[in-house]
C-alpha positions in Angstrom: 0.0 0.0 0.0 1.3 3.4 -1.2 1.5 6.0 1.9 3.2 9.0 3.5 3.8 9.6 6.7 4.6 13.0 8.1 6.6 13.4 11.9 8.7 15.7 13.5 5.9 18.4 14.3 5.4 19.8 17.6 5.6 23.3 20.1 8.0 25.6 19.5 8.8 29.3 20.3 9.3 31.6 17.5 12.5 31.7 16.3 12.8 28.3 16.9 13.3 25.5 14.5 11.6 21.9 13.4 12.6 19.6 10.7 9.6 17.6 9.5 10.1 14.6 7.7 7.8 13.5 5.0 8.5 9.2 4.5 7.1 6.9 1.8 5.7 3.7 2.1 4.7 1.2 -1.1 6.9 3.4 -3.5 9.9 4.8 -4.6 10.3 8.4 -4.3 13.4 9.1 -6.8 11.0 10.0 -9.7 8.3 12.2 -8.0 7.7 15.5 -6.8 7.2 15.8 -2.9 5.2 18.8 -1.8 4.6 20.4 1.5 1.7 22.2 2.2 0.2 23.6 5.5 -3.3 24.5 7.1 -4.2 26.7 9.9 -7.3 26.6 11.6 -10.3 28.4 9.2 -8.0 28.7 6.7 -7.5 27.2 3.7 -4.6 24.9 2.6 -1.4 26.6 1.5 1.6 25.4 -0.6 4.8 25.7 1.0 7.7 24.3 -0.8 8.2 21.4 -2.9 11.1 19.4 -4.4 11.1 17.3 -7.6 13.1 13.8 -7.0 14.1 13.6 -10.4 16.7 16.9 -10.5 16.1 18.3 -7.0 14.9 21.8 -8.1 12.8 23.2 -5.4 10.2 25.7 -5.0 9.5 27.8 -1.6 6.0 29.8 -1.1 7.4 33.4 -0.7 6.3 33.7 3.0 8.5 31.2 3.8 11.6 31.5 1.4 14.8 32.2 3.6 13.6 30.2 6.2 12.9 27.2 4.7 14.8 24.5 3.2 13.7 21.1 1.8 15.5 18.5 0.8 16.1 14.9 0.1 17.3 11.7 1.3 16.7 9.0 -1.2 18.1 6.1 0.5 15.6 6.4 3.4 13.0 7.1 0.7 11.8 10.3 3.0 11.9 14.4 2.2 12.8 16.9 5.0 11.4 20.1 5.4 13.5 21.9 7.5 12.2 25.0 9.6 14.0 27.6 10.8 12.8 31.5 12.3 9.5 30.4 13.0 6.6 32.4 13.5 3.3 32.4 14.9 2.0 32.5 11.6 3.5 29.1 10.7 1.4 27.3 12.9 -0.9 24.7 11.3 -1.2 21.0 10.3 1.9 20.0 7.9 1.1 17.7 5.5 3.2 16.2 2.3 1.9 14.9 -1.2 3.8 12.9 -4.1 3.4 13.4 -7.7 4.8 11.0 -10.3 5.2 13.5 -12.5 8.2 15.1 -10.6 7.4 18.7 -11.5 8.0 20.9 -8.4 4.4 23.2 -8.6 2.5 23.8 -6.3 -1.2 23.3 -6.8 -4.2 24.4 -4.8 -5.9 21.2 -7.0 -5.7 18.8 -4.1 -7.0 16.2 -6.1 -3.5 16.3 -8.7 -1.9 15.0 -6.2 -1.2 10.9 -5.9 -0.4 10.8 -2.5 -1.1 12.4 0.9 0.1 12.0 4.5 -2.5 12.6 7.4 -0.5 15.6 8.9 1.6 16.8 11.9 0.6 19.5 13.7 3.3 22.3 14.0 2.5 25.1 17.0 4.7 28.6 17.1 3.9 29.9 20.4 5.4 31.7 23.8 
């Protein structure tokens, strides 16, 4: 069965950091796209960065470029987003989603996506 599993979420302070990790299951990563995107409560979801698998060119959302960084680790099959300077305003569910066809865009179409985790929640508070 084809999944992916998202950890590493949690409380932090702002201007603290979190790496989330973003792990498949059923499938080999090395020719999608992996895309992070995050919701807040009564908001709608929001891309945040993505990474195709295939060439590692990435994408950041622009409220989050500088702090940001995603990457890859293809031997454990998983993609890291790595968080640093956070704000209040970053808090929300983290989720990931694959796409075979390894083009890093982010979509507001959930339903272009193959794959999606079930979420970590990720808390910027004092």
């Amino acid at each position: 069965q084809m999944q992916l599993v998202e950890s590493g979420g949690g409380l932090v302070q702002p201007g603290g950091s979190l790496r989330l990790s973003c792990a498949a299951s059923g499938f080999t990563m090395d020719s999608y796209s992996i895309h992070w995107f995050r919701q807040a409560p009564g908001k709608e979801r929001e891309g945040v960065s993505c990474i195709s698998l295939r060439d590692g060119s990435t994408y950041y959302a622009d409220a989050v470029k500088g702090r940001f960084h995603i990457s890859s680790y293809n031997a454990k099959n998983t993609v890291y987003l790595q968080m640093n300077s956070l704000k209040p305003e970053d808090t929300g569910v983290y989720y990931c989603a694959a796409h075979s066809s390894g083009v890093p865009v982010l979509t507001d179409d959930t339903t272009w996506y193959d794959y999606w985790g079930q979420g970590t929640q990720v808390t910027v508070s004092s």
